[in-house]
GUROVO-184550 format. One record per residue: residue number from 0; residue in three letters; x, y, z of N, C-alpha, C in turn. Coordinates in Angstrom, 1 decimal, padded with zeros to 4 digits. Layout:
// residues N
i;aa;npx;npy;npz;capx;capy;capz;cpx;cpy;cpz
NUM;ALA;X;Y;Z;X;Y;Z;X;Y;Z
...
***
This chain:
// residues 151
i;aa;npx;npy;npz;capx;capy;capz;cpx;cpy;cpz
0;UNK;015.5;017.7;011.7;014.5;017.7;010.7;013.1;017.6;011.3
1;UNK;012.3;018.5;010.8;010.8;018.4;010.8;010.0;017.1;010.5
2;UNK;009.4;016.4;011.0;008.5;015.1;011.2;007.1;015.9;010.7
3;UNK;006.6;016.0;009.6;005.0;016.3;009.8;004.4;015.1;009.4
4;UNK;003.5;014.3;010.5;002.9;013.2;010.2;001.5;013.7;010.3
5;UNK;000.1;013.2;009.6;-000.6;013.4;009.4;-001.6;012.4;010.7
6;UNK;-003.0;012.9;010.6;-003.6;011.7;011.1;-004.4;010.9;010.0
7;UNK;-003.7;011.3;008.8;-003.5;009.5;007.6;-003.0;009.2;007.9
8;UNK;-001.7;009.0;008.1;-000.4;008.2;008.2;-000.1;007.4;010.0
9;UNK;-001.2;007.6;010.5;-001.8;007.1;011.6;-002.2;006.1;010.9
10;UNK;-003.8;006.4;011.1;-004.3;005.9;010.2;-004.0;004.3;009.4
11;UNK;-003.2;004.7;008.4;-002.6;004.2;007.6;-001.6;002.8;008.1
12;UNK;-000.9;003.4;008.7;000.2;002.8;009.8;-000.5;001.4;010.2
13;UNK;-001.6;002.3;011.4;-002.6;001.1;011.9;-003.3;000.1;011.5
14;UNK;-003.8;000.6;010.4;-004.6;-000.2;009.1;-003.7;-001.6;008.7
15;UNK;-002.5;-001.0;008.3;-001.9;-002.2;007.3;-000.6;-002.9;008.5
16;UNK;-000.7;-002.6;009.8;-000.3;-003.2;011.5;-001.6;-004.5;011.1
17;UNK;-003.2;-004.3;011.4;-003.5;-004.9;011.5;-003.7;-005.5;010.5
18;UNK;-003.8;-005.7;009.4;-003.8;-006.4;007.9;-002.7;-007.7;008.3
19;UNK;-001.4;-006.8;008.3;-000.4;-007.8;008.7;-000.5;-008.7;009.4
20;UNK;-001.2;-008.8;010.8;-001.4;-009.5;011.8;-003.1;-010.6;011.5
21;UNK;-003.6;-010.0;010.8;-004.9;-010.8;010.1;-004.4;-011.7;009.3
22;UNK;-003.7;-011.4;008.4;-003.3;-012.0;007.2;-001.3;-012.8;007.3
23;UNK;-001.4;-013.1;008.4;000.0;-013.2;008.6;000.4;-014.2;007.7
24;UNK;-000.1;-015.7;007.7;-000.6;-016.8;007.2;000.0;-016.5;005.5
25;UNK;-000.7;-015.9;005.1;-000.8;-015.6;003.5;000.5;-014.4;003.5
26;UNK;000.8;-014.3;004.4;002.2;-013.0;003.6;003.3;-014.1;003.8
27;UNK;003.2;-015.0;004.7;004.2;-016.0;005.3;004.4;-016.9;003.6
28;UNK;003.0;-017.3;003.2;002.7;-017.8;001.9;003.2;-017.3;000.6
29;UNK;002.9;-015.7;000.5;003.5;-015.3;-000.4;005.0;-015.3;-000.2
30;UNK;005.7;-014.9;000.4;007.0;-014.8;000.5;008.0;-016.3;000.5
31;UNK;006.8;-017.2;000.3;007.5;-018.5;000.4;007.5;-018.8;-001.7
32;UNK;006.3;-018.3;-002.3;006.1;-018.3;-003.6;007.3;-017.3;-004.1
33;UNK;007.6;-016.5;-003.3;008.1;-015.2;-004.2;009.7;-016.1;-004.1
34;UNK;010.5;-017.0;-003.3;011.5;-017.4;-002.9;011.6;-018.3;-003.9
35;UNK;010.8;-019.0;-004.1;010.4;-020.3;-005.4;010.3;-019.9;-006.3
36;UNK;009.8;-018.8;-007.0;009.9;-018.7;-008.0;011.1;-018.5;-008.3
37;UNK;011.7;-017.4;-007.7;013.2;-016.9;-007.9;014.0;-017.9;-007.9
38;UNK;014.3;-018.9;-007.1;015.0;-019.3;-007.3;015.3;-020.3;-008.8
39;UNK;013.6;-021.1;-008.7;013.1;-021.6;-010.2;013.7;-020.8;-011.4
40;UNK;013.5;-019.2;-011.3;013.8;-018.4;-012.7;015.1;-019.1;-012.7
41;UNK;016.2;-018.3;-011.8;017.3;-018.3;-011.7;018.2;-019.7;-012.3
42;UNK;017.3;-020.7;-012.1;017.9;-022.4;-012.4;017.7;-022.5;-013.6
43;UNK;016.3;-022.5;-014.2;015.7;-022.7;-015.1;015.7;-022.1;-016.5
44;UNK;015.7;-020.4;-016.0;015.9;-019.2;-017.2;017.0;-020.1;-018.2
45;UNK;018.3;-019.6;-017.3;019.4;-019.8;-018.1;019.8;-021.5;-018.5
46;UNK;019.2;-022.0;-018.5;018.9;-023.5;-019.1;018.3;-023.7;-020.5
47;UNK;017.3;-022.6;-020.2;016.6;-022.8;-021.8;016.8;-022.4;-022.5
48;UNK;017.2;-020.5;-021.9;018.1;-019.5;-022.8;019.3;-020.3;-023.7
49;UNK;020.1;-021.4;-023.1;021.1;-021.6;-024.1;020.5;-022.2;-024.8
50;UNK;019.6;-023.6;-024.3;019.2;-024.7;-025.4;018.6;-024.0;-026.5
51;UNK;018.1;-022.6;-026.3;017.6;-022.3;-027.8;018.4;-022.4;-029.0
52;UNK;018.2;-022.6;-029.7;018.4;-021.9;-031.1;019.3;-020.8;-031.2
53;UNK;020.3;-020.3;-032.1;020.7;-019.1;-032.0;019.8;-018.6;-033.1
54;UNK;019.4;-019.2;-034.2;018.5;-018.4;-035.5;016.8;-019.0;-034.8
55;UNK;016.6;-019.0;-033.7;015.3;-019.2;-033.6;014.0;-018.1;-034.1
56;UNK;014.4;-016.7;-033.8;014.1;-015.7;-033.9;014.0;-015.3;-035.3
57;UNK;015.1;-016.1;-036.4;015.1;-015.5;-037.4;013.9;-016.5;-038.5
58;UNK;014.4;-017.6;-038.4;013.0;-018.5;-038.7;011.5;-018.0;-038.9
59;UNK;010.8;-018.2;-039.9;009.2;-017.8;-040.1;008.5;-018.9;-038.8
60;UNK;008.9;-020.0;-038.6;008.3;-020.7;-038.0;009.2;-021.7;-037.5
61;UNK;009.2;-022.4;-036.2;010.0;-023.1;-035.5;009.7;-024.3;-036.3
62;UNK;011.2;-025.0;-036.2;011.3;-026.4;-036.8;010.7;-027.4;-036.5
63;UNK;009.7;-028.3;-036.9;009.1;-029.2;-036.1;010.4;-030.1;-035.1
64;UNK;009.6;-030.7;-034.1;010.7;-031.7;-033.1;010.5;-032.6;-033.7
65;UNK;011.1;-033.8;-033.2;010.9;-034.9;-033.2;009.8;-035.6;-033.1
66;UNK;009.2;-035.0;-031.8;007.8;-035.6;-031.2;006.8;-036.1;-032.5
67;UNK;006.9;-034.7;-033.2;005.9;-034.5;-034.4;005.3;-036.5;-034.9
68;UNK;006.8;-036.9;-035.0;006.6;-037.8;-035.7;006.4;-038.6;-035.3
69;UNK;005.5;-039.0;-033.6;004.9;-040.1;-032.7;003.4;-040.3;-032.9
70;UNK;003.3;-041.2;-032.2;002.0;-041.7;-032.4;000.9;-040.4;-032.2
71;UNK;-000.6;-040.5;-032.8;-001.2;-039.5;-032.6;-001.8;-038.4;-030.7
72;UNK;-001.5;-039.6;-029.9;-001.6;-039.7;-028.8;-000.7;-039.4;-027.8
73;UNK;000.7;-039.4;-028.3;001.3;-038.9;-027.7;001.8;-038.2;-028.2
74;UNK;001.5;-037.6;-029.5;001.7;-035.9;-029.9;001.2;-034.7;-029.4
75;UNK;-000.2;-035.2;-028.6;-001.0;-034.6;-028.2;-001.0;-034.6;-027.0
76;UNK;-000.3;-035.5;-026.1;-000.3;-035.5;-024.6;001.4;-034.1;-024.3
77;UNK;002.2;-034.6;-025.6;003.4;-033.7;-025.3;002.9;-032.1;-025.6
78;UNK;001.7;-032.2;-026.8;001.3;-030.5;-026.9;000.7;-030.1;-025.9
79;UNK;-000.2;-030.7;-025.2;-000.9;-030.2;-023.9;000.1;-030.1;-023.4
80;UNK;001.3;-030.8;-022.8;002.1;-030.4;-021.7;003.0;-029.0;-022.0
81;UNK;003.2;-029.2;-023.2;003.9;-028.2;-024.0;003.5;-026.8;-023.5
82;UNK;002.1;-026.6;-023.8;001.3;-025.6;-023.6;001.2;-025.3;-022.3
83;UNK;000.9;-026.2;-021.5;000.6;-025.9;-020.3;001.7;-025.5;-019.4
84;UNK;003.0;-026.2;-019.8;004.1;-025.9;-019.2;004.3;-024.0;-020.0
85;UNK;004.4;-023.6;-021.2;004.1;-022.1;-021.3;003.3;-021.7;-020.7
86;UNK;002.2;-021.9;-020.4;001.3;-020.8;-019.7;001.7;-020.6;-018.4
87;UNK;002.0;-021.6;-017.6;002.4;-022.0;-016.6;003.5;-020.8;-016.3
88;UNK;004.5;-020.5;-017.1;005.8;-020.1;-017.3;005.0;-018.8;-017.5
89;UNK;004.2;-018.3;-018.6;003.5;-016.8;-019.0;003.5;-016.0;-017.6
90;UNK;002.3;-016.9;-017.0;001.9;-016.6;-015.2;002.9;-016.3;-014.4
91;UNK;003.9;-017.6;-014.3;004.8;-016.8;-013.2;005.7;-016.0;-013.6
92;UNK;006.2;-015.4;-014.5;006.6;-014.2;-015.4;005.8;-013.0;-015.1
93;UNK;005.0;-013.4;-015.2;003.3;-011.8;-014.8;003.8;-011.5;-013.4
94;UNK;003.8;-012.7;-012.5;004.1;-012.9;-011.2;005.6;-011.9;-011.0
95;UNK;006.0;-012.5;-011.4;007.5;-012.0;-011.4;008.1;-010.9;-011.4
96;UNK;007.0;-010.2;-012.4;007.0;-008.7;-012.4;006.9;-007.8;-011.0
97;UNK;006.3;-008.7;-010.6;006.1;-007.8;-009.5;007.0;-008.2;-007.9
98;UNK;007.2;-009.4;-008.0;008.0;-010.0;-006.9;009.3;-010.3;-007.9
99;UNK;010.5;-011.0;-006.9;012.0;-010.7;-007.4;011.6;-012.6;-008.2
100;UNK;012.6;-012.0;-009.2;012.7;-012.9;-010.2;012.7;-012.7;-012.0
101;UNK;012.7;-013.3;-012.6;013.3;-013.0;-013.8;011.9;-013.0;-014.8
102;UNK;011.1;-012.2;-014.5;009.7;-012.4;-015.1;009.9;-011.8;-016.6
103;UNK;010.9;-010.9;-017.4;010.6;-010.7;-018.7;010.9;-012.1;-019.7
104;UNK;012.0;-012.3;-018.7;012.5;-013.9;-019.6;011.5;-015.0;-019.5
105;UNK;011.0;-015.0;-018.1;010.1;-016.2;-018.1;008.8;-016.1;-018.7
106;UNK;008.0;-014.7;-019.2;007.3;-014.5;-019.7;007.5;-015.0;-021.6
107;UNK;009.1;-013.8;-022.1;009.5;-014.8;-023.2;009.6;-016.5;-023.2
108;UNK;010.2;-016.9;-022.5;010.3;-018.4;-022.7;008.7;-018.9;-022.8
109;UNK;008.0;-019.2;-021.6;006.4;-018.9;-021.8;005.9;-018.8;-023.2
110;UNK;006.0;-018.1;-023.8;005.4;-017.4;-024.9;006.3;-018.5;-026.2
111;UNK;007.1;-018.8;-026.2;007.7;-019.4;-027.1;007.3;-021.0;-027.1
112;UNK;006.9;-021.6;-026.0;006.2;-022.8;-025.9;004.7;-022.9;-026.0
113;UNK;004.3;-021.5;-025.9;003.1;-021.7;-026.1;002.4;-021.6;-027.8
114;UNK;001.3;-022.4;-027.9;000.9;-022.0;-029.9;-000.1;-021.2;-029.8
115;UNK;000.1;-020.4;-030.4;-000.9;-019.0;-030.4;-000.8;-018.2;-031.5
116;UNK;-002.0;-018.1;-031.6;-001.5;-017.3;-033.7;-001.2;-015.8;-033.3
117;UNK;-000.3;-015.0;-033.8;000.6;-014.1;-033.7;001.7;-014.0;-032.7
118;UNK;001.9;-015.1;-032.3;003.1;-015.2;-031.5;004.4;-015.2;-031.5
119;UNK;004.8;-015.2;-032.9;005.9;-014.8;-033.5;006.1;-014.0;-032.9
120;UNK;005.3;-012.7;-033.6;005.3;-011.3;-033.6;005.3;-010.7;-032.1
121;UNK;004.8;-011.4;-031.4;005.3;-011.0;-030.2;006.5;-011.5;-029.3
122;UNK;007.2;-012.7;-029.8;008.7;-012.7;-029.1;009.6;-012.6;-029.7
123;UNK;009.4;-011.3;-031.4;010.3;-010.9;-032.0;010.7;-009.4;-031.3
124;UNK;009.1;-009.0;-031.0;008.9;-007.8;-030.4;009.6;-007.6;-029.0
125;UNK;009.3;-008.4;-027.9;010.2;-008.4;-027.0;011.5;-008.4;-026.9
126;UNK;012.0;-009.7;-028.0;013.4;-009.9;-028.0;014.2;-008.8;-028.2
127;UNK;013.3;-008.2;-029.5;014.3;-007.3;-030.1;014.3;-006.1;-029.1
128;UNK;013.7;-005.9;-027.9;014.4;-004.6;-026.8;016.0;-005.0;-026.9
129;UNK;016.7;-004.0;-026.7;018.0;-004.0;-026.5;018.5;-004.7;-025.4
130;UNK;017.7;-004.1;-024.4;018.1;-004.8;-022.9;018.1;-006.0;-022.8
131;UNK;016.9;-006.6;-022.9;016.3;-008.0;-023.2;017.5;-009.2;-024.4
132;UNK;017.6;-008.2;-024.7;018.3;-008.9;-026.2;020.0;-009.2;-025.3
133;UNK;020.5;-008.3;-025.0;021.7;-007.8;-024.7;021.9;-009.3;-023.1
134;UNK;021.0;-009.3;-022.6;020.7;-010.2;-021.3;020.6;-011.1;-021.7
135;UNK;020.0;-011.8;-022.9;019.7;-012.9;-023.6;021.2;-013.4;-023.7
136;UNK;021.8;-012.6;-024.7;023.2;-013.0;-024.7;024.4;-012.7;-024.2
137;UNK;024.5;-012.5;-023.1;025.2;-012.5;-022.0;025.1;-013.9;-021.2
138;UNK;023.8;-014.4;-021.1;023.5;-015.7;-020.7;024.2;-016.5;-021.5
139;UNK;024.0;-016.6;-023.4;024.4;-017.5;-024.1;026.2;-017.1;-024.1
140;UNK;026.7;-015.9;-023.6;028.3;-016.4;-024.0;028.9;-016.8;-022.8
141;UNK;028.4;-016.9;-021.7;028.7;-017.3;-020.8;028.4;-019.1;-020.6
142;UNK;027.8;-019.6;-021.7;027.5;-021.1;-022.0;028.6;-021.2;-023.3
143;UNK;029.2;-020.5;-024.0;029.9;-020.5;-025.1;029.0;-021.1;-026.2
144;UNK;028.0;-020.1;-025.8;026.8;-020.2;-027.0;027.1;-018.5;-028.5
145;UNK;026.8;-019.3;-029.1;026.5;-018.1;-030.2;025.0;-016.8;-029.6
146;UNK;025.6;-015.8;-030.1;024.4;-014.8;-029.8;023.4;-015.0;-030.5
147;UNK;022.2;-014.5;-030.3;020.6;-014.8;-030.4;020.9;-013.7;-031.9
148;UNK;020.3;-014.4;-033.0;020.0;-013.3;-033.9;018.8;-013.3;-034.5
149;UNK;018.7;-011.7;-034.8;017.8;-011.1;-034.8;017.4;-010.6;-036.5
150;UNK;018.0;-010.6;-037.3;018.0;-010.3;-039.0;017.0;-010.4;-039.2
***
C-alpha cells in the first residue's frame, strides 16, 4: 500500500507530540474525570432509573414529596440541593457526551431534578426517543420494575 503523508501531517503529528508532553498533567486529569464519571453513571444511572415512577412521565406535574411538608428552612435547603444536585447531573451528562459514560440518561435524570418552567416538555421529548425509552426499560425489567409510560 501507498503511504502518502503530507508535510501537514508532519506538522500535525509534531504539534499535538508536543501538546501531549506540555499538557501531560491535565490529560493525566482528564482521563481520571472521564473514569469517575463513568463509573458514577454506571452506579448511579440505574438506581434512579428504577426509583422512578413508572407514570412519572404521564403526570402534568410531579407529586409533591414529603419534604414539602417541613419547616420553611429546610424546604429550601432540600430545593437548593435538589437543584444543584440536577445541574450538577445536566453537566456531567454534557460531559458525557463526549467522554465514555451514560450522558443522555444523566442529562435526563438532571433535568428531572431540576425546576425549570418547560421542563416537562423537555423530558417528555427526550424520553419519548425510542432508544432512550427502550434503554430506560430494559434497566427497569431488569429491577422487576414496570415499564416507563409514556400515554
Amino acid at each position: 500500500m501507498l503511504s502518502i503523508r503530507s508535510e501537514w501531517d508532519d506538522t500535525a503529528v509534531s504539534l499535538m507530540a508536543t501538546w501531549v508532553e506540555a499538557y501531560e498533567p491535565l490529560a493525566w486529569w482528564l482521563a481520571g474525570v472521564s473514569v469517575v464519571t463513568f463509573v458514577a453513571s454506571v452506579i448511579a444511572m440505574p438506581f434512579v432509573i428504577v426509583q422512578m415512577p413508572a407514570d412519572y412521565f404521564v403526570r402534568p406535574t410531579p407529586t409533591s414529596g414529603s419534604w414539602q411538608a417541613r419547616h420553611p428552612a429546610v424546604r429550601v435547603t432540600l430545593l437548593a440541593a435538589k437543584n444543584t444536585l440536577g445541574a450538577m447531573l445536566v453537566v456531567a451528562g454534557i460531559i458525557m457526551l463526549f467522554i465514555p459514560g451514560q450522558g443522555i440518561l444523566a442529562i435526563l435524570v438532571g433535568l428531572s431534578l431540576l425546576d425549570l418552567p418547560g421542563k416537562r416538555h423537555l423530558e417528555r421529548r427526550l424520553i419519548g426517543r425510542p432508544a432512550i425509552l427502550r434503554a430506560i426499560n430494559a434497566i427497569r425489567a431488569r429491577a422487576h420494575r414496570p415499564p416507563v409510560r409514556m400515554e
